[in-house]
C-alpha positions in Angstrom: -10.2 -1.7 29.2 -6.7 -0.3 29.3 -5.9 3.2 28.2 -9.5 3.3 26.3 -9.7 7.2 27.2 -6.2 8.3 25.0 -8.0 5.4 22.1 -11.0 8.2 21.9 -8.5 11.4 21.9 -6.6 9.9 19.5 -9.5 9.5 17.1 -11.4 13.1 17.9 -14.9 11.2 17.4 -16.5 15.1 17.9 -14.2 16.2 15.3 -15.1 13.3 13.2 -18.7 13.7 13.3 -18.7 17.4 13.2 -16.4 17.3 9.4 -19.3 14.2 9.0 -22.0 16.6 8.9 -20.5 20.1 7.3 -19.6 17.4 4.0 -23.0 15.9 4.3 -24.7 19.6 4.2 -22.6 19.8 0.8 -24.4 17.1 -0.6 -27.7 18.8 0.0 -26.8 21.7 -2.0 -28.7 22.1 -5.7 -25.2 22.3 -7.3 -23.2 20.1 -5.8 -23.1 17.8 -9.3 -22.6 20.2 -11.3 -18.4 19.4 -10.7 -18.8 15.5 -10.8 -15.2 15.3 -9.6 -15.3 17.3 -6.8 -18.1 15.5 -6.0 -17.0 12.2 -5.8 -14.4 13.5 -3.7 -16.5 14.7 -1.3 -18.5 11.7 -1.1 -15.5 9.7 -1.0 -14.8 11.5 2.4 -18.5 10.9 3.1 -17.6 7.3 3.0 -14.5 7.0 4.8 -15.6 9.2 8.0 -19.1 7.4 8.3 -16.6 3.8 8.2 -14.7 5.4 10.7 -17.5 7.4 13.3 -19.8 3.7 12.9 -16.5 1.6 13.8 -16.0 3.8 16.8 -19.5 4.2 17.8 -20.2 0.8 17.4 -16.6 0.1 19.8 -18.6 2.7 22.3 -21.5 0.3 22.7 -19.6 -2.9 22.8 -17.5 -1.3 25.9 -20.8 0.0 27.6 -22.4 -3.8 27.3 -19.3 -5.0 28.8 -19.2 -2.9 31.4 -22.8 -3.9 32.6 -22.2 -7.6 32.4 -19.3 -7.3 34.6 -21.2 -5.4 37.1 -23.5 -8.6 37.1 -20.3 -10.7 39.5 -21.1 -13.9 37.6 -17.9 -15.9 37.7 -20.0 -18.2 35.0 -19.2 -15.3 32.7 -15.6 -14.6 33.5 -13.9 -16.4 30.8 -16.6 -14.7 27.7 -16.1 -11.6 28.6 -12.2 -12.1 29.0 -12.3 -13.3 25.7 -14.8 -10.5 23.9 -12.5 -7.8 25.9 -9.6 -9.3 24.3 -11.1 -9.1 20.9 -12.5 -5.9 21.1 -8.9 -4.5 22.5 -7.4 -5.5 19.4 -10.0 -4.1 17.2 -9.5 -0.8 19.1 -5.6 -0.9 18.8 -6.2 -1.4 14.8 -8.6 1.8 14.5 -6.1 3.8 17.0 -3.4 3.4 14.7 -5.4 4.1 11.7 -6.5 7.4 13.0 -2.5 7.9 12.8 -2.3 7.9 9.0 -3.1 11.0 8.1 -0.6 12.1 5.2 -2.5 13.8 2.3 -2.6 9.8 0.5 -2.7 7.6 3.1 -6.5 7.3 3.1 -5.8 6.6 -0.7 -5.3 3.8 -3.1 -1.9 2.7 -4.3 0.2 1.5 -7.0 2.5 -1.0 -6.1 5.4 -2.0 -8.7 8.2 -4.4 -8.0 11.4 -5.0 -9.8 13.7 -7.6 -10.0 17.0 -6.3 -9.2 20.8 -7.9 -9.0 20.7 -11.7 -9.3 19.9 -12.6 -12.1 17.3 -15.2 -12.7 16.8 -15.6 -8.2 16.6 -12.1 -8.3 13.4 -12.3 -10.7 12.0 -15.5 -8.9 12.6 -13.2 -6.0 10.4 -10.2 -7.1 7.8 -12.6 -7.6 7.7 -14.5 -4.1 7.1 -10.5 -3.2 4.0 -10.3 -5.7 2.5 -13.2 -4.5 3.3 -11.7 -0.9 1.2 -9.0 -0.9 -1.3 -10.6 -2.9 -1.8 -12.7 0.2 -1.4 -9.7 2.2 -4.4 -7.8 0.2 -6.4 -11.0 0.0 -6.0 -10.9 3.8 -6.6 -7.5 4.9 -10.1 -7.1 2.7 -8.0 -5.0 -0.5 -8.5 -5.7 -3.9 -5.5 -6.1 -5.8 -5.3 -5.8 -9.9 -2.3 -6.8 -12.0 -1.8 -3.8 -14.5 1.3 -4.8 -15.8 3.8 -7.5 -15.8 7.4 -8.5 -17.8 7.8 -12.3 -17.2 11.3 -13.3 -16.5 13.9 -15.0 -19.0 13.8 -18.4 -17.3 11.8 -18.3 -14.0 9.7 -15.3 -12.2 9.2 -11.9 -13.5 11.4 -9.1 -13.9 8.7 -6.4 -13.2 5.3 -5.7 -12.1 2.6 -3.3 -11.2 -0.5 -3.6 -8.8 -3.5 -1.5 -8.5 -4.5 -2.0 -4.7 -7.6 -0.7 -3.9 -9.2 0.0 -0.2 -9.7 2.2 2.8 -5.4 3.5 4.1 -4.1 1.2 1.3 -1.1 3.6 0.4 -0.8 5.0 4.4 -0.4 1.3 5.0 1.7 0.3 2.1 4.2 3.2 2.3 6.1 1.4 4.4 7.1 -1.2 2.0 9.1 1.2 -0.3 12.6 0.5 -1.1 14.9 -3.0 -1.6 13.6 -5.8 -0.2 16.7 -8.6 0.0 16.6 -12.5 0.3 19.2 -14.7 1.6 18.7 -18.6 0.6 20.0 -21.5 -1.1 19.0 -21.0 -4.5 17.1 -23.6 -6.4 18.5 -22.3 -10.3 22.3 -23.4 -8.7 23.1 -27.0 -9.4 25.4 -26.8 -7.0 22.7 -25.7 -4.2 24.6 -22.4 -3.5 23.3 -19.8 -1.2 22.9 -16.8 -3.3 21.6 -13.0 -2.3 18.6 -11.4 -4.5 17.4 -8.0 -4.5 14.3 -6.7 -5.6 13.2 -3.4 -5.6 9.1 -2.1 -4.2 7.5 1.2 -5.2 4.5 2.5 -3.6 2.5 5.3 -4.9 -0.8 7.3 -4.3 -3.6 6.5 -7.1 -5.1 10.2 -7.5 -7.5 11.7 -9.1 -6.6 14.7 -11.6 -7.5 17.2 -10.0 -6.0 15.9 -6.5 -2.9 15.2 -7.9 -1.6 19.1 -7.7 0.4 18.5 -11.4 -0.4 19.4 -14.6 0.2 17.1 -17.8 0.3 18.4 -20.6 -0.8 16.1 -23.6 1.9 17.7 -25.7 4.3 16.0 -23.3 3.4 12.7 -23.5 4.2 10.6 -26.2 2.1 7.3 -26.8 2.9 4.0 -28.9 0.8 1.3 -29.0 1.9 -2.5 -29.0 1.0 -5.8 -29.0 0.5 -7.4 -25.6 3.4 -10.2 -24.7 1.5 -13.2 -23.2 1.8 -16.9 -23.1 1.3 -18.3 -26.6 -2.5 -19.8 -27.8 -5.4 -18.9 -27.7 -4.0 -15.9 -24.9 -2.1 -14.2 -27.6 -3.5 -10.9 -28.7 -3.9 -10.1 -32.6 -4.6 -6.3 -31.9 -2.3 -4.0 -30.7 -3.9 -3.0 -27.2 -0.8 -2.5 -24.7 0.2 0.7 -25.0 3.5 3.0 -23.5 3.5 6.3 -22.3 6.6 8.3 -22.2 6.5 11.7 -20.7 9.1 13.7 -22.4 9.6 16.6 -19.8 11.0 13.7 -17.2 11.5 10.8 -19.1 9.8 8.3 -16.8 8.1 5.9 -19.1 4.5 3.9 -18.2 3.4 0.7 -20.2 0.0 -1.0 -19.1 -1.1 -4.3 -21.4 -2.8 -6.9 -19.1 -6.3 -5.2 -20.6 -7.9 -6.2 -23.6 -8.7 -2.7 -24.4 -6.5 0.0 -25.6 -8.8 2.5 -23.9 -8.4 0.9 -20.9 -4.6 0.2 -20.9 -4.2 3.9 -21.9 -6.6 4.8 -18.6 -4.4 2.5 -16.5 -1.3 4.2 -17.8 -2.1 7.8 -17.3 -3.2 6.8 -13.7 0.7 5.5 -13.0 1.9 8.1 -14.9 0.2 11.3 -12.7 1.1 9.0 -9.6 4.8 8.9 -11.1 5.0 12.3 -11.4 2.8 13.3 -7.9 5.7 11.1 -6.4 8.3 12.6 -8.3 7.6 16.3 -7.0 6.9 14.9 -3.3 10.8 13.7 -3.3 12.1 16.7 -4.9 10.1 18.9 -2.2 11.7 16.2 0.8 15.2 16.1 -0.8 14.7 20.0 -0.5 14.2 20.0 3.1 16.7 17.3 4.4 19.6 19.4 2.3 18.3 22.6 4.2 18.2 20.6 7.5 22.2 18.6 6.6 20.2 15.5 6.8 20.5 14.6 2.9 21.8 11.1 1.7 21.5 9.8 -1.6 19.4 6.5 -1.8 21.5 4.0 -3.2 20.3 0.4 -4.3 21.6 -2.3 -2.3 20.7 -0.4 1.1 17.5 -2.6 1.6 15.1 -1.3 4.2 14.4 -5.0 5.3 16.3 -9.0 4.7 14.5 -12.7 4.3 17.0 -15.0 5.0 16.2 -18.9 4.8 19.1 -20.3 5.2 20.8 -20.8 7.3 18.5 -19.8 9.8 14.6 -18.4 9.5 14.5 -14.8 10.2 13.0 -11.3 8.9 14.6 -8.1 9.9 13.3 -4.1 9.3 16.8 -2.5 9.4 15.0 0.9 9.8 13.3 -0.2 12.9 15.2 -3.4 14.1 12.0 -5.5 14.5 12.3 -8.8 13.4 10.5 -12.4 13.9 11.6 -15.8 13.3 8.7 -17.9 11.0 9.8 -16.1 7.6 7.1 -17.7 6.1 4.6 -16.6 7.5 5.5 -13.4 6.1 6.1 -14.5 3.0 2.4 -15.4 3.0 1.6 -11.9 3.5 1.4 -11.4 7.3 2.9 -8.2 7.0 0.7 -5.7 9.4 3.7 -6.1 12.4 6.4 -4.7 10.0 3.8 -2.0 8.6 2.5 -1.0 11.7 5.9 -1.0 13.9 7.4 1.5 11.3 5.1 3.6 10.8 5.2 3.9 14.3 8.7 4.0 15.4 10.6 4.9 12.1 13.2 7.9 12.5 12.0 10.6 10.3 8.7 9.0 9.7 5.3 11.8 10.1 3.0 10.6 13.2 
């Protein structure tokens, strides 16, 4: 196994086990419901350090029974164990670099909105090949993905979006997708078969609970209309008005959620974009801070995408933060994505190790 002793530093299994048990003695305690949120915090953490401890103890064993069948000489079991140390390598690489996410959200859901941006009716076919993009990508990494809101397009595609995505580094993972995405192709809305250029535009925020979310809404800030949801027509249409909008007044940013059937729940669904909004919101003030302090500040612009499609008139995807790139562009378009993801939150300037 190469390098298999820094795989166990980097994870700290000790450290692991030992935060394991301390949260596990909190569970014991006669009180510890008497705070329901802090307790499902707590046995949220539960949760995510006994996946974590099992994965790597269970790694432990599978290198020990390795070990002892190679001791055995038997050139009968050469090519199995090639094949089982090959597996296991990569299982070990994927759980290394997950003990590298450890901003204060990356072990937390995430919100994940896309807009269409410059280009018109491409640029909102656009914005939906990237929904049904990390769809895939969700479906194939074990996340659960659910559409909270969505403004179809005038013609073709959507013009917006927004994804709950649910599972274990979801947001450490997903982070990496912020900012404009751009595709390069010959655009099937141009009779003449034109290449055209469309942009679309990805945000990816923390779900938190209240009390994680270190900011305070006030209900007097927040003004709410209710609406009829937009849908297709039929039997679909909805007679009640159960999307609703939240507008908080303070910052202006505005929230609507109408793909439930109940008011209560679209209201729910909105306040949880709304404190992830605003939890965003104070996290790039506090960074736009500290790169002015350092004379590192630049304005983010749109247009300066973090990462280009092109189909025509070659195959190609390209990070321009990190330079990777591979050829079979769709491939990623059906959601193999963890090479991009993984190589910048890796090698990134400025990114947190």
């Amino acid at each position: 196994m190469k390098q298999s002793s820094n795989y166990w530093s980097a994870f700290d299994l000790a450290g692991k086990k030992e935060q394991l048990t301390e949260l596990e003695k909190q569970v014991e305690l006669p009180d510890f419901w008497s705070d329901s949120s802090s307790a499902q915090r707590v046995m949220k953490s539960i949760s995510g350090l006994r996946n974590e401890v099992d994965g790597w103890n269970a790694i432990k064993h599978q290198v020990h029974d390795l070990i002892e069948l190679a001791k055995l000489n038997d050139e009968s079991l050469r090519g199995e164990l090639e094949g089982e140390i090959q597996k296991l390598e990569g299982e070990i690489e994927k759980r290394s670099f997950a003990a590298m996410l450890s901003g204060p959200f990356d072990h937390d859901d995430a919100i994940l909105a896309i807009h269409a941006g410059a280009g018109g009716t491409d640029s909102q076919d656009w914005a939906e090949m990237l929904q049904r993009m990390y769809l895939r990508w969700c479906e194939n990494g074990g996340f659960t993905a659910e559409i909270l809101d969505t403004t179809p397009g005038e013609e073709a595609g959507i013009k917006s979006v927004t994804i709950a995505v649910g599972g274990q580094y979801a947001y450490g993972y997903l982070r990496s997708e912020k900012g404009v995405h751009r595709l390069v192709r010959l655009s099937p809305f141009d009779a003449a078969h034109r290449r055209h250029t469309s942009f679309a535009l990805v945000e990816v925020l923390p779900q938190v609970t209240m009390d994680e979310a270190d900011v305070e809404i006030n209900p007097g800030d927040v003004k709410i209309d209710v609406f009829r949801s937009s849908g297709a027509g039929g039997q679909n249409v909805q007679k009640n008005a159960t999307a609703v909008r939240l507008t908080h007044l303070p910052t202006g940013i505005v929230v609507t959620c109408q793909n439930e059937r109940s008011q209560t729940q679209n209201r729910e669904f909105a306040m949880r974009i709304l404190r992830a909004r605003l939890v965003e919101l104070k996290h790039a003030e506090k960074e736009e801070e500290r790169a002015v302090l350092r004379g590192e500040y630049t304005k983010a612009e749109w247009g300066s995408q973090i990462r280009s499609y092109v189909l025509h008139p070659y195959q190609m995807v390209k990070d321009h933060r990190t330079d990777f790139q591979v050829g079979n562009a769709q491939s990623v378009l059906d959601g193999d994505l963890d090479e991009f993801m993984e190589d910048y939150l890796r090698n990134a300037p400025g990114v947190k190790k």
